[in-house]
Backbone as ProteinMPNN parsed JSONL, in Angstrom:
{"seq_chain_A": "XXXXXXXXXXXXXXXXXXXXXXXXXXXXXXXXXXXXXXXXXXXXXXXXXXXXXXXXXXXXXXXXXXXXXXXXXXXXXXXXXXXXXXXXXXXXXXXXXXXXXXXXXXXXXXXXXXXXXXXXXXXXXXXXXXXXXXXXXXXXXXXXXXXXXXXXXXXXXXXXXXXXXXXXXXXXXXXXXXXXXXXXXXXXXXXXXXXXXXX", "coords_chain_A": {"N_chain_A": [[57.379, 75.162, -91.193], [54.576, 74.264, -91.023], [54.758, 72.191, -92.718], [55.83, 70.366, -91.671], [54.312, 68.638, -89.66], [52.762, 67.009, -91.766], [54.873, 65.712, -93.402], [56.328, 64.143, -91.523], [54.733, 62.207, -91.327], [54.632, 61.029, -93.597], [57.01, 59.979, -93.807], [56.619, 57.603, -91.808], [54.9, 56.797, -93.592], [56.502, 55.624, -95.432], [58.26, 53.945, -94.167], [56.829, 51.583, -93.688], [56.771, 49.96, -96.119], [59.518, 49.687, -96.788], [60.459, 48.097, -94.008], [58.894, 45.704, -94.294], [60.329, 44.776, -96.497], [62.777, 44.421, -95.366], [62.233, 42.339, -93.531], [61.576, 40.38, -95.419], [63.499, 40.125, -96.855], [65.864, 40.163, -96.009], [65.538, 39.157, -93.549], [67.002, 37.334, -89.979], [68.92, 39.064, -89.892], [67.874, 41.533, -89.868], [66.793, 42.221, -87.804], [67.196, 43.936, -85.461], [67.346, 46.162, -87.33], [65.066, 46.839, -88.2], [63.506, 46.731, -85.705], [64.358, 49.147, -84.701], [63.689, 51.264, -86.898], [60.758, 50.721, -85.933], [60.705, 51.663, -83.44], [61.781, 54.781, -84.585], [59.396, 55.236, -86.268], [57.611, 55.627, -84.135], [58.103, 57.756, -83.027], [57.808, 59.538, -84.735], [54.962, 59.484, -85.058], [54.293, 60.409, -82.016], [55.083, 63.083, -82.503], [54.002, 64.459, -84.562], [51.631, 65.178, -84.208], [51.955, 67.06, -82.219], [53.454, 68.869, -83.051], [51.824, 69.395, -84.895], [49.618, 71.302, -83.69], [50.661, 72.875, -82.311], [51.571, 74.512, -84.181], [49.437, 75.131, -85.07], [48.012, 73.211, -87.423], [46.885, 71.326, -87.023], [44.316, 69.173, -88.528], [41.104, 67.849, -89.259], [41.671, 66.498, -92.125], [44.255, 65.746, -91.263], [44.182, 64.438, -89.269], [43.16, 62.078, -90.226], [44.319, 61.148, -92.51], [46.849, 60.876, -90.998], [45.613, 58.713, -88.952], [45.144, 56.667, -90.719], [47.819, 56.491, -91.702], [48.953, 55.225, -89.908], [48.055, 52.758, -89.279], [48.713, 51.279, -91.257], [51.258, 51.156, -90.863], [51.776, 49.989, -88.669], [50.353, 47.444, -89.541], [52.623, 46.858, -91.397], [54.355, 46.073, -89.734], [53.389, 43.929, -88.751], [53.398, 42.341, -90.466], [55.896, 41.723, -90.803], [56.576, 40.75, -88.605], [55.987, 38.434, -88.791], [56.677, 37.199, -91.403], [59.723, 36.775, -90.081], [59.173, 35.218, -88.367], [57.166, 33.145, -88.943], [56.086, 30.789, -87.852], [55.773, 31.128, -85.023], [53.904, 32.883, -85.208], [51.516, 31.518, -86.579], [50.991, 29.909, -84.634], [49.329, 31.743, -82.789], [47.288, 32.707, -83.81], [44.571, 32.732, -83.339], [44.42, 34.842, -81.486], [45.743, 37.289, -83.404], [43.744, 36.586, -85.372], [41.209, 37.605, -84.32], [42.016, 40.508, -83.671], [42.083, 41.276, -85.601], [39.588, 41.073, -86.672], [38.367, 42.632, -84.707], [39.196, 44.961, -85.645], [38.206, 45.504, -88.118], [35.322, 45.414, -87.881], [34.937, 48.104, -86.966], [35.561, 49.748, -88.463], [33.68, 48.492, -90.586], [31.426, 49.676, -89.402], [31.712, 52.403, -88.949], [31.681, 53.327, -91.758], [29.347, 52.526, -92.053], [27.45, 54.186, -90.824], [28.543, 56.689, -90.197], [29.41, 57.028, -93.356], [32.345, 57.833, -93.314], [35.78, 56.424, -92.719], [36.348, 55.356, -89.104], [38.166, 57.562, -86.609], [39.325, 58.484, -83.962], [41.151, 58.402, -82.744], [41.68, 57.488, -79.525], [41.915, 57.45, -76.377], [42.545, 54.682, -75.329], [42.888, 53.529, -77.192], [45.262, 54.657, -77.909], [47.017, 53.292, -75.547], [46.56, 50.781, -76.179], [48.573, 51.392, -78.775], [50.889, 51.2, -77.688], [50.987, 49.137, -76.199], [51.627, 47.43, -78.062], [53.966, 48.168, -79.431], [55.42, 47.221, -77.578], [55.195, 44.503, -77.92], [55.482, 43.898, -80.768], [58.524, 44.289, -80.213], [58.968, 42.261, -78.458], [58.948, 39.607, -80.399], [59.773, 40.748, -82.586], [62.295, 40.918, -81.845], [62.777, 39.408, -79.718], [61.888, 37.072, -80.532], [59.947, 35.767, -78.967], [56.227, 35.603, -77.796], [54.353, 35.281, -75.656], [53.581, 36.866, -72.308], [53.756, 39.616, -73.592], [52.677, 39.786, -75.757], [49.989, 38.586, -75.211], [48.982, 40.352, -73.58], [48.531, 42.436, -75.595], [46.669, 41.53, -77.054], [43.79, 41.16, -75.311], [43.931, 43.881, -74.201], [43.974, 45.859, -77.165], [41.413, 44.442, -77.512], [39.871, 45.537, -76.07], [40.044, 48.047, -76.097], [39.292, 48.296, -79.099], [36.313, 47.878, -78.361], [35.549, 50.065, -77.071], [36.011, 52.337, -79.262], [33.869, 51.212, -80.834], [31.625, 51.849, -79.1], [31.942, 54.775, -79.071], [31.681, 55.444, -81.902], [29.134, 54.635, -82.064], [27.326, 56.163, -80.121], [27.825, 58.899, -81.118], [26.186, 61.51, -82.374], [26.911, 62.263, -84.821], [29.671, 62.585, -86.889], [32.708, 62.85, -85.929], [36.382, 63.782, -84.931], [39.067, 62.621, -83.28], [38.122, 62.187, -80.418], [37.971, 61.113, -76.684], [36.882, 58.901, -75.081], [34.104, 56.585, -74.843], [32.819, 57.623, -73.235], [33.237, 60.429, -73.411], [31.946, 60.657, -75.968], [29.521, 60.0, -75.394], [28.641, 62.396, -73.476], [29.099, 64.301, -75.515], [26.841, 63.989, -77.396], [24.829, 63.979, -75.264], [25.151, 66.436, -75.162], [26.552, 67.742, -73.513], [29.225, 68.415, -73.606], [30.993, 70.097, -75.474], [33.045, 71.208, -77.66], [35.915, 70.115, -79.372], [38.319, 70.995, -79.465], [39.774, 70.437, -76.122], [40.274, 68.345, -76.116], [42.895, 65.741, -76.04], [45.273, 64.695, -77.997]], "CA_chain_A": [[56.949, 74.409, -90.012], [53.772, 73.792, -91.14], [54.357, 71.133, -93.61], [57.04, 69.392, -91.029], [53.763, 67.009, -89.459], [52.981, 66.12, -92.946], [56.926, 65.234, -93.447], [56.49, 63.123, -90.299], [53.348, 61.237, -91.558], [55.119, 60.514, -95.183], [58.23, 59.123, -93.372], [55.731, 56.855, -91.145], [53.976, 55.675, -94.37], [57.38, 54.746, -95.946], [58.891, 53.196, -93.271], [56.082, 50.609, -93.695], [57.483, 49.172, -97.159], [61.209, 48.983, -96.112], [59.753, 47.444, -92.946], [58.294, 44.522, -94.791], [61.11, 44.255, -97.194], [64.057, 43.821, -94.656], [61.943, 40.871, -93.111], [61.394, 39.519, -96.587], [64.548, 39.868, -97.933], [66.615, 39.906, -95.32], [65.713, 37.582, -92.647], [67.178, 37.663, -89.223], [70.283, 39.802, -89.764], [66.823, 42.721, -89.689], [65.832, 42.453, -86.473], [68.002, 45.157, -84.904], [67.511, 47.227, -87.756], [63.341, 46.571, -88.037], [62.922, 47.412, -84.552], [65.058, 50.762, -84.893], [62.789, 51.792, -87.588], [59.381, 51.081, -85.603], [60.774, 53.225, -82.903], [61.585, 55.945, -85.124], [58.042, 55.312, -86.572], [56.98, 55.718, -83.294], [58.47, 58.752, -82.413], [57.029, 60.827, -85.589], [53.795, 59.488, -84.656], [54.008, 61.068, -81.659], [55.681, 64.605, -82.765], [53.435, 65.069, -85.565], [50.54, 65.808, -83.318], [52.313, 67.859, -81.123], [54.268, 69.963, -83.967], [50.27, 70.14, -85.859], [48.896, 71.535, -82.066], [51.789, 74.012, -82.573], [51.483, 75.745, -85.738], [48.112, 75.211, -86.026], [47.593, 72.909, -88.787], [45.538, 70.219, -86.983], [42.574, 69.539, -89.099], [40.277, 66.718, -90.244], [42.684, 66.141, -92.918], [45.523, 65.292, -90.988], [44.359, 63.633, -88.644], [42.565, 61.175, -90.953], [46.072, 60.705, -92.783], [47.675, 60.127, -89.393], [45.133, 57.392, -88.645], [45.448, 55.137, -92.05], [49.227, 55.793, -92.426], [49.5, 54.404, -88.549], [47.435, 51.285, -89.594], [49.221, 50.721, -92.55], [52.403, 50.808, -90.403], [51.225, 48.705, -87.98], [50.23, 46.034, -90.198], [53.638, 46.128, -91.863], [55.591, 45.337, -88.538], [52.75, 42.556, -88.108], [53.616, 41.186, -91.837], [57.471, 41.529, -90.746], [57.046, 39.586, -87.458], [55.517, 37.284, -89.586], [58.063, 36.7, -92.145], [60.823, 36.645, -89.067], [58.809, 34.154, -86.957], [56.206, 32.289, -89.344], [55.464, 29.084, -87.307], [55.386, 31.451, -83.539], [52.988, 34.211, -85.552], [50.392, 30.71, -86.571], [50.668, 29.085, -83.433], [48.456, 32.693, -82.256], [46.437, 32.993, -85.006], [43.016, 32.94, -82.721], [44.258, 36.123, -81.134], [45.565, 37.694, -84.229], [41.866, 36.979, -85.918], [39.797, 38.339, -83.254], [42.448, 41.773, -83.67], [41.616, 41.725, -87.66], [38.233, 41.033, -86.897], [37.253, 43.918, -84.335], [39.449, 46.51, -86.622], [37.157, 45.753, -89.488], [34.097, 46.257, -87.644], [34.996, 49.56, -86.449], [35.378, 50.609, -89.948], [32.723, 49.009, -91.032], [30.603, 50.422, -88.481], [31.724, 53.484, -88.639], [31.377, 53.661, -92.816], [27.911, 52.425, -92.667], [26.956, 55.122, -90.011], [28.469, 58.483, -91.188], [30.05, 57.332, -94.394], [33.833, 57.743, -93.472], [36.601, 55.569, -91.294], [36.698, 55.711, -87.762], [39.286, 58.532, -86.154], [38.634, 58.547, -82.783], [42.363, 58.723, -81.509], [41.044, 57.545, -78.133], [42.978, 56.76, -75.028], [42.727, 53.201, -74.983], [43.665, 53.262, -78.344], [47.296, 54.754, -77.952], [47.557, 52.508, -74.855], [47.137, 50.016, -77.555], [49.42, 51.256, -79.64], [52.212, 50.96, -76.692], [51.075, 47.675, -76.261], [51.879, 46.817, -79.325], [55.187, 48.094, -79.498], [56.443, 46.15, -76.725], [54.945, 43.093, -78.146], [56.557, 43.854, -81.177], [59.604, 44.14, -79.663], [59.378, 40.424, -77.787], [58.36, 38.818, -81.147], [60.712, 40.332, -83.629], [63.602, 41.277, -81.213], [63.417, 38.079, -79.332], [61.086, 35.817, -80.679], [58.84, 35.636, -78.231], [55.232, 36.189, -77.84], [54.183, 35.808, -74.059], [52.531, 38.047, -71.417], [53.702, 41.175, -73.826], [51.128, 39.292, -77.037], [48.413, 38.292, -74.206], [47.89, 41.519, -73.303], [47.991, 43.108, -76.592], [45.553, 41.146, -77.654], [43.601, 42.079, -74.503], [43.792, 45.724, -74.406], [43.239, 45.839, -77.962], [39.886, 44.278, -77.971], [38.987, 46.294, -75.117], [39.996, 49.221, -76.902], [37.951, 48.435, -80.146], [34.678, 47.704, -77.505], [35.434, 51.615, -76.944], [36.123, 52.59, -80.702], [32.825, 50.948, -81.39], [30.967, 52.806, -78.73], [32.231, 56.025, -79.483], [30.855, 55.39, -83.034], [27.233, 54.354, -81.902], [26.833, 56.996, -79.602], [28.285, 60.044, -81.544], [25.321, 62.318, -82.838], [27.914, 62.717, -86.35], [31.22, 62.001, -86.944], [33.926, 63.878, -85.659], [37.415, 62.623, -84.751], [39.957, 63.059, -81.802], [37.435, 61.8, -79.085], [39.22, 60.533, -75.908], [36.891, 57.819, -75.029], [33.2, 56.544, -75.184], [32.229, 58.258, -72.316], [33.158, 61.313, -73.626], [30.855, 60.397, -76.746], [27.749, 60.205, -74.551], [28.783, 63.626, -73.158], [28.522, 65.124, -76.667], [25.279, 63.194, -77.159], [23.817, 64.472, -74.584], [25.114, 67.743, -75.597], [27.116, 68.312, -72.085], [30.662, 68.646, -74.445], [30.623, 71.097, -77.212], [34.236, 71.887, -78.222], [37.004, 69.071, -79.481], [39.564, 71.609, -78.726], [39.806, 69.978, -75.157], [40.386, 66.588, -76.142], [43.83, 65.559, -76.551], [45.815, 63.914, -79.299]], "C_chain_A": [[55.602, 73.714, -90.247], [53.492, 72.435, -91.722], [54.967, 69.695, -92.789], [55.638, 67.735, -90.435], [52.99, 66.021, -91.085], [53.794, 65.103, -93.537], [56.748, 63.898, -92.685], [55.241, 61.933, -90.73], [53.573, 60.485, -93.023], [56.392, 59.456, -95.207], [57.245, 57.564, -92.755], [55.294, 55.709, -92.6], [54.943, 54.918, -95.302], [58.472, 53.878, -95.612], [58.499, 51.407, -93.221], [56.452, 49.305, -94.785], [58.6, 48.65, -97.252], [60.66, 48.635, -94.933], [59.983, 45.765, -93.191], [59.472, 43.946, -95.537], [62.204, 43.975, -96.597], [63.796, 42.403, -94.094], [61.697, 40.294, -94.073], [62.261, 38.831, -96.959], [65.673, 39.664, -96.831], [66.886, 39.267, -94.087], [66.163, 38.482, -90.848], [68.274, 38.53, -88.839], [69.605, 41.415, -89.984], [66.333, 43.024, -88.929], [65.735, 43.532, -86.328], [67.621, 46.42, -85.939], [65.912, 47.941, -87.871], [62.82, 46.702, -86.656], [63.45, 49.471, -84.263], [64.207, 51.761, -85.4], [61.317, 51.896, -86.667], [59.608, 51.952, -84.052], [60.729, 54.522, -82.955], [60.567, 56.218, -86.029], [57.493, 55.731, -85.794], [57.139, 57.707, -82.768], [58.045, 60.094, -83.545], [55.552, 60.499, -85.38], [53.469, 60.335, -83.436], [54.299, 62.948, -81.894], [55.003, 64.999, -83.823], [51.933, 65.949, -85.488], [50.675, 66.923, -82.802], [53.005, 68.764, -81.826], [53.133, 70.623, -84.345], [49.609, 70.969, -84.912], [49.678, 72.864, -82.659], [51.56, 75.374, -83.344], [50.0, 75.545, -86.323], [47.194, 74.405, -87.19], [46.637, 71.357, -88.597], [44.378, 69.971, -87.223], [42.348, 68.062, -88.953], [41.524, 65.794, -91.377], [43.688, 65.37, -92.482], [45.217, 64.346, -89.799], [44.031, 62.16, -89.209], [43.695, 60.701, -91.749], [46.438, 59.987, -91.457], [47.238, 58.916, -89.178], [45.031, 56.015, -89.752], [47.039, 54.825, -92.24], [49.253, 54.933, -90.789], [48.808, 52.776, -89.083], [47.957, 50.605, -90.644], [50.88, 50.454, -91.448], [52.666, 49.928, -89.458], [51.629, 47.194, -89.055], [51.704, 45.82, -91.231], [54.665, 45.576, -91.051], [54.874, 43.814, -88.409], [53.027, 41.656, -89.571], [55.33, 40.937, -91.419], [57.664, 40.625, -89.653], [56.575, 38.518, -88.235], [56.483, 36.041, -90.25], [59.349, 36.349, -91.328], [60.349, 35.4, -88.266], [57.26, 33.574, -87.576], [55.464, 31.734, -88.109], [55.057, 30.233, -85.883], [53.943, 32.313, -84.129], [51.427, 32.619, -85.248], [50.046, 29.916, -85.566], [49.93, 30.868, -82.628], [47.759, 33.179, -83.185], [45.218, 33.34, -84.271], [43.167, 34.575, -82.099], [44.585, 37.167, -82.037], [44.114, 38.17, -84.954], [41.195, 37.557, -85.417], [40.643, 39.702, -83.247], [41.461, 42.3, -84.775], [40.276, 41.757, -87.131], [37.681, 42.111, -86.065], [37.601, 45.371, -85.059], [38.827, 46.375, -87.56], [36.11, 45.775, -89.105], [33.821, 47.176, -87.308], [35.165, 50.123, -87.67], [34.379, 49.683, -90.622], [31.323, 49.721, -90.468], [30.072, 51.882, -88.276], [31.611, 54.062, -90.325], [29.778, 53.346, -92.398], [26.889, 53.152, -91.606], [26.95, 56.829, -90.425], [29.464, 58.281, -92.4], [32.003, 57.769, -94.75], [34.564, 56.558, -92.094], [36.267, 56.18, -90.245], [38.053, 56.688, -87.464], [39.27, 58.811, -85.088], [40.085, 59.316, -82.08], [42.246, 58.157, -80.135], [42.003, 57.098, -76.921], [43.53, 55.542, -74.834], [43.056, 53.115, -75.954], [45.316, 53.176, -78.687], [47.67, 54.236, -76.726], [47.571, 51.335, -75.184], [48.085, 49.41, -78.052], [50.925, 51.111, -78.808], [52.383, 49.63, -76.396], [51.637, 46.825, -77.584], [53.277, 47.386, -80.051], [55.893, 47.468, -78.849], [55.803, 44.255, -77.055], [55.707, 42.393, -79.277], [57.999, 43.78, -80.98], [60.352, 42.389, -79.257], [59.578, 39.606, -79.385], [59.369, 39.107, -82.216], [62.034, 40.579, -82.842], [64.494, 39.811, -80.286], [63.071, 36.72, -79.521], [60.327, 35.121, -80.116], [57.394, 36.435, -78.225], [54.725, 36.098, -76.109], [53.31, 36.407, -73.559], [52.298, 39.646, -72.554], [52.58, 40.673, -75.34], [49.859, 39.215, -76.544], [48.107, 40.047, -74.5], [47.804, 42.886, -74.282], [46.73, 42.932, -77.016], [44.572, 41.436, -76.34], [43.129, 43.32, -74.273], [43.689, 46.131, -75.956], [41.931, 45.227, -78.188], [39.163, 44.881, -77.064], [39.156, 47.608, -75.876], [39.411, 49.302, -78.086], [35.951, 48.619, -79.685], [34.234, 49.596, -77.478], [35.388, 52.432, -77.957], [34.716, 52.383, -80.936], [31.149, 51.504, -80.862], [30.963, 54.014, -78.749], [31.407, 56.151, -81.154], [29.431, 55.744, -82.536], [26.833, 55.523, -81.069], [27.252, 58.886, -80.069], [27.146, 60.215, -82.473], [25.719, 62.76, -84.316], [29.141, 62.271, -85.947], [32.335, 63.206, -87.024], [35.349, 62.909, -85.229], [38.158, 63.244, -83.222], [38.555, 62.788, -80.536], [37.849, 60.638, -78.094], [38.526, 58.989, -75.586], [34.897, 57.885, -75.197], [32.39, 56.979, -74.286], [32.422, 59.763, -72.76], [32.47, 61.698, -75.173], [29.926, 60.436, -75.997], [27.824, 61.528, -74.228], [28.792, 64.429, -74.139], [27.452, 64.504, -77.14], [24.642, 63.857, -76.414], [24.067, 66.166, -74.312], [25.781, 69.012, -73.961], [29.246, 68.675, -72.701], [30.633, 68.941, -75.655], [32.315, 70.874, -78.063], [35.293, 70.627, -78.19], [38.461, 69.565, -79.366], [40.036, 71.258, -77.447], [40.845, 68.773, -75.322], [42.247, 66.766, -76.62], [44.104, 64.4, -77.683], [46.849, 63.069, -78.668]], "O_chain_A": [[55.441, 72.616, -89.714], [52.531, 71.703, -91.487], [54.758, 68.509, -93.043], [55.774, 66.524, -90.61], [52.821, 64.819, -91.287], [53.505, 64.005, -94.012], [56.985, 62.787, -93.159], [55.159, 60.831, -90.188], [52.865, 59.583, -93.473], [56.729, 58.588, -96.013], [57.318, 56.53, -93.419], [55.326, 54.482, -92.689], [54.601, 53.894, -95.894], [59.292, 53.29, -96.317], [59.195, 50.429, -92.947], [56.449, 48.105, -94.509], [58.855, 47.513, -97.649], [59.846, 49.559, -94.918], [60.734, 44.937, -92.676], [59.734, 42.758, -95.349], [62.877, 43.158, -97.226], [64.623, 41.491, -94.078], [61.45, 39.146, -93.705], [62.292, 37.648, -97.296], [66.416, 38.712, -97.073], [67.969, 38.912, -93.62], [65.864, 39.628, -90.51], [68.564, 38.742, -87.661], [70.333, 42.382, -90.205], [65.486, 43.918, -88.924], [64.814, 44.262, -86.695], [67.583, 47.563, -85.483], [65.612, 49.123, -87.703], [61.598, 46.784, -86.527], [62.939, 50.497, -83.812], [63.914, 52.807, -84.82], [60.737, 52.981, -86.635], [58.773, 52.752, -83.629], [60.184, 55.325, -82.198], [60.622, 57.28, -86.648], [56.58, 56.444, -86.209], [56.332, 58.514, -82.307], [57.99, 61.288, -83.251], [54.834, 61.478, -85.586], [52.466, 61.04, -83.551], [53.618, 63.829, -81.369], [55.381, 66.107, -84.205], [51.38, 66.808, -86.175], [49.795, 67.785, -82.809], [53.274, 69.734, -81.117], [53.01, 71.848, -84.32], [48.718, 71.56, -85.522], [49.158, 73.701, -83.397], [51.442, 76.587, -83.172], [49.534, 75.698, -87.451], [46.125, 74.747, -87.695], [46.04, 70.633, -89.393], [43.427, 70.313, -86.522], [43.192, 67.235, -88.609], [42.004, 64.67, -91.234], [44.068, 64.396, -93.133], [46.062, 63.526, -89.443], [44.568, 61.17, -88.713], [43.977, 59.535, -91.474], [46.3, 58.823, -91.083], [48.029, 57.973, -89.149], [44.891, 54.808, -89.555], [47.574, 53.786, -92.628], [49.735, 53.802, -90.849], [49.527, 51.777, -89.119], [47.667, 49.438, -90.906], [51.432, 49.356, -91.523], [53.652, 49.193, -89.419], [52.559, 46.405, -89.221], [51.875, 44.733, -91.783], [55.591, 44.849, -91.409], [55.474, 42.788, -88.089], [52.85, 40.44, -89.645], [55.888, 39.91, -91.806], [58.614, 39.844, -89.593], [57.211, 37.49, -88.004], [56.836, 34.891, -89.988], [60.116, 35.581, -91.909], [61.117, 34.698, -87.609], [56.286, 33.549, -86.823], [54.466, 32.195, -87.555], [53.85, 30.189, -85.645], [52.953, 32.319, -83.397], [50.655, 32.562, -84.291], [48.99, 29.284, -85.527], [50.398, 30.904, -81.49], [47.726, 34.408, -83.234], [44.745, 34.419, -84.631], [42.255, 35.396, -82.196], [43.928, 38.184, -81.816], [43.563, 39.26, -85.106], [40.371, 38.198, -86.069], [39.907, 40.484, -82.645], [40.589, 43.164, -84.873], [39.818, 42.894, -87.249], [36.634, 42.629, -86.453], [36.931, 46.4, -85.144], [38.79, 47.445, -88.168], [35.395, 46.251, -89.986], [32.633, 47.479, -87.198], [34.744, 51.277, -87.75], [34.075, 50.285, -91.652], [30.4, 50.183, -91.139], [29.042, 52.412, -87.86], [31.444, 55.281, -90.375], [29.04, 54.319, -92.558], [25.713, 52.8, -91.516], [26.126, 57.69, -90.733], [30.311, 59.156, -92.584], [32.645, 57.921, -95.79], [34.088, 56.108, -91.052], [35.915, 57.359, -90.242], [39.016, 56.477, -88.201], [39.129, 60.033, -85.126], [40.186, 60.273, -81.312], [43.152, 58.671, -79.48], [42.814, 56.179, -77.032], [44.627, 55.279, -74.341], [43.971, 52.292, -75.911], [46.118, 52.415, -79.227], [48.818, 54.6, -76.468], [48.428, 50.604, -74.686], [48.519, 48.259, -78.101], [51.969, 50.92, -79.431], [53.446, 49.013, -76.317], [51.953, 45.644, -77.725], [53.575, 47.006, -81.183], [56.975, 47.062, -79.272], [56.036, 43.201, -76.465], [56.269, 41.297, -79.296], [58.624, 43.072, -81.769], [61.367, 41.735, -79.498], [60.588, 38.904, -79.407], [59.893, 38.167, -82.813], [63.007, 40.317, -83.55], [65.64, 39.381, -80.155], [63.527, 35.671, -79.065], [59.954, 34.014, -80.506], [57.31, 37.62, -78.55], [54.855, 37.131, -75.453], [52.241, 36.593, -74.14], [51.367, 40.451, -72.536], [51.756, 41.486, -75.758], [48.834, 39.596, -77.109], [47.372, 40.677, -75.26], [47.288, 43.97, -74.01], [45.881, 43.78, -77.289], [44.628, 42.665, -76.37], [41.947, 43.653, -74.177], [43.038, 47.175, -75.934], [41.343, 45.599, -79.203], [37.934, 44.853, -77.112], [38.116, 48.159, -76.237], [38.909, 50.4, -78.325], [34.951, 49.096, -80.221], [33.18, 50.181, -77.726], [34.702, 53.432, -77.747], [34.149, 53.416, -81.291], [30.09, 51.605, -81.482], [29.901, 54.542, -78.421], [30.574, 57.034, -81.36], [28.807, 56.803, -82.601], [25.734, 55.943, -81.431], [26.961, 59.861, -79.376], [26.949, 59.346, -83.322], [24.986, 63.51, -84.96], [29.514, 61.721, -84.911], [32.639, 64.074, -87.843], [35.387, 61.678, -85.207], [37.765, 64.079, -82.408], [38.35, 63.764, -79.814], [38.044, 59.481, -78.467], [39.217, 57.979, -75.722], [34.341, 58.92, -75.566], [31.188, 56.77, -74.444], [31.488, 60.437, -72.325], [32.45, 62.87, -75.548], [29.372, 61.517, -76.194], [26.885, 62.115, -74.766], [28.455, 65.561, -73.791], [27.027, 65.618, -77.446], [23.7, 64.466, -76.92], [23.443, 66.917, -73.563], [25.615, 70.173, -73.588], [30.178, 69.102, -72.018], [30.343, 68.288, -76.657], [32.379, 70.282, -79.141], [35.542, 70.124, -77.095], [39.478, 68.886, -79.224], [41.106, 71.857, -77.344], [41.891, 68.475, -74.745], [42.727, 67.657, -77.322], [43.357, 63.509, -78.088], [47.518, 62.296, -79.354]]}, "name": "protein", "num_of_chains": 1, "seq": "XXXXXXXXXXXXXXXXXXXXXXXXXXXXXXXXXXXXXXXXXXXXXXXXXXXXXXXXXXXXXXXXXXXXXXXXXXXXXXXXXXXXXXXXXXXXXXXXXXXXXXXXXXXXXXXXXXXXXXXXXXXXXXXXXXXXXXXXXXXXXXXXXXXXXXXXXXXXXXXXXXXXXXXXXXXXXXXXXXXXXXXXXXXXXXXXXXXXXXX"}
């Protein structure tokens, strides 16, 4: 049991390569099968938390895995809508850039503070990452981008604003912290224990 959210975090990170390669190679006869997959990406993302809670084996380690293979899996649905829908992806390029651009200041922000990535997990983060399955969805399922792209883009840059205050105000670097208010509250030394916080 122990090794099972590992399992779940190895599937996740190879889901990402066949991902990319069905929209490469195979075009639009991948939709159906490239959205299938980032569901059942989705669904060991969440059970790998909740299995590691379980048996115990939620460390540092794993969660720091968890958070690069998710970004790596991410960015291969966003190279696959790509390849499926070129011309709709560059006609939103301004909101694309401004994604790329606040996820690389949260890592570098958060390297040139305590020396490792960001791990925050944070609330607004995995309301995010929901956003960004149903955007996926419009974009490679129907080829649309829309209200469900607006407000990815949106709630992701509000959710990096929070990523980036959780950094600046964390006294060290710890991970799983729900939001940047609950960074000031270990700051000011009113929240001791990350056992609380959910995943």
């Amino acid at each position: 049991m122990k090794t099972i959210p590992y399992l779940l975090i190895a599937i996740r990170f190879i889901l990402a390569p066949i991902i990319m390669f069905l929209a490469y190679f195979k075009g639009e006869e991948s939709r159906f099968l490239i959205l299938t997959l980032m569901y059942f990406g989705l669904l060991t993302d969440v059970f790998d938390g909740i299995i590691a809670r379980k048996v115990g084996v939620s460390s540092e380690k794993l969660r720091r895995l968890d958070s690069q293979t998710d970004l790596i899996f991410w960015l291969s649905l966003g190279f696959g809508a790509y390849f499926l829908n070129p011309e709709l992806i560059k006609n939103e390029w301004e909101g694309i850039l401004l994604i790329f651009g606040m996820e690389a200041l949260c890592y570098v922000i958060s390297i040139w503070k305590f020396g490792k990535e960001t791990c925050t997990h944070a609330f607004l983060s995995k309301m995010w990452g929901l956003s960004l399955l149903i955007a996926f969805t419009y974009l490679i399922g129907f080829q649309q981008a829309g209200w469900a792209f607006y407000l990815t883009v949106g709630l992701g840059f509000v959710s990096h604003i929070d990523v980036i205050l959780i950094i600046l105000l964390l006294p060290k670097w710890q991970y799983d912290v729900p939001s940047s208010y609950h960074a000031w509250k270990i700051r000011s030394g009113k929240q001791r224990k990350k056992s609380i916080f959910f995943n």
